[in-house]
C-alpha positions in Angstrom: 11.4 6.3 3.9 8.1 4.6 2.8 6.3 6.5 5.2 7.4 9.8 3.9 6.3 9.0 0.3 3.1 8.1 1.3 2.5 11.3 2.7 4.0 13.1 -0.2 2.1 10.8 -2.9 -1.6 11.8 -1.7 -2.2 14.4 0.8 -6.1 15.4 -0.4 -7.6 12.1 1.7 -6.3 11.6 5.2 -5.1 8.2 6.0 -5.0 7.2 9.5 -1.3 6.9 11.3 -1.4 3.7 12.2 -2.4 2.1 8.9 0.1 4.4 7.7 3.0 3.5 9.7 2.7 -0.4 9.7 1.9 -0.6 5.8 5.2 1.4 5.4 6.9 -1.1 7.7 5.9 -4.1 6.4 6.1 -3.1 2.2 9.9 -1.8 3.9 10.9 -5.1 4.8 9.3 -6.9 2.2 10.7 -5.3 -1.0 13.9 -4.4 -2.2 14.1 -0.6 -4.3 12.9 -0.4 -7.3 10.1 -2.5 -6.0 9.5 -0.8 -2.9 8.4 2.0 -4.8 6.4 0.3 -7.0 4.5 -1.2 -4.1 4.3 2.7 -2.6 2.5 3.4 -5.8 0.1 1.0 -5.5 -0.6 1.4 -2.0 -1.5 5.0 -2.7 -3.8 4.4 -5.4 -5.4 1.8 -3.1 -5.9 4.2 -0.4 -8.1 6.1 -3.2 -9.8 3.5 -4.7 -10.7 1.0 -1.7 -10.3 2.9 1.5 -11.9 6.1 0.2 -14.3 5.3 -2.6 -15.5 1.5 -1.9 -14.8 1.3 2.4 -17.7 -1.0 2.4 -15.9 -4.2 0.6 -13.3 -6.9 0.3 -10.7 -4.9 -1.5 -11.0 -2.5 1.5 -10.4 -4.7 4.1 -7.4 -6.3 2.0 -6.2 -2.7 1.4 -7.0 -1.4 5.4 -4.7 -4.6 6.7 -2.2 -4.9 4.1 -2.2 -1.8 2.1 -2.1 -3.9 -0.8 -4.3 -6.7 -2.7 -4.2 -10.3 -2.5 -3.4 -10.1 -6.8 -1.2 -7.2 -6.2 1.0 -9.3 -3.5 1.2 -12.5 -5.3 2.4 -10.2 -9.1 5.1 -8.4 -6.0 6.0 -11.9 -4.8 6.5 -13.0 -7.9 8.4 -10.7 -9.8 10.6 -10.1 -6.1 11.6 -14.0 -6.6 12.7 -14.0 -10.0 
């Protein structure tokens, strides 16, 4: 399901399959709907921002192996556990 709203979300920059696939995985099994999606969101807008527009950098590498930020999975963490 993740996987199929990450193609939906942002089709004008091509993301590579196999980031694609595990960072759908892993947000999957991590969060519960409605954070899921929330996550997805992020993850797309990361894709733009990081993977497409700054490749060179920390956020990039953060983004390229866990689709998300270090900030942006400790605020997911955190809300997930209250």
């Amino acid at each position: 399901m993740a996987e199929r709203v990450l193609d939906e979300l942002d089709d004008s920059q091509p993301t590579p399959l196999r980031i694609k696939s595990e960072h759908a995985e892993r947000l999957a099994e991590t969060y519960d709907e409605p954070l899921l999606y929330l996550a997805v969101e992020l993850l797309a807008a990361n894709r733009r921002k990081w993977l497409h527009g700054k490749p060179e950098t920390n956020g990039a590498q953060q983004v390229e192996r866990h689709g998300l930020t270090r900030n942006q999975r400790a605020w997911l963490n955190d809300v997930a556990d209250q």
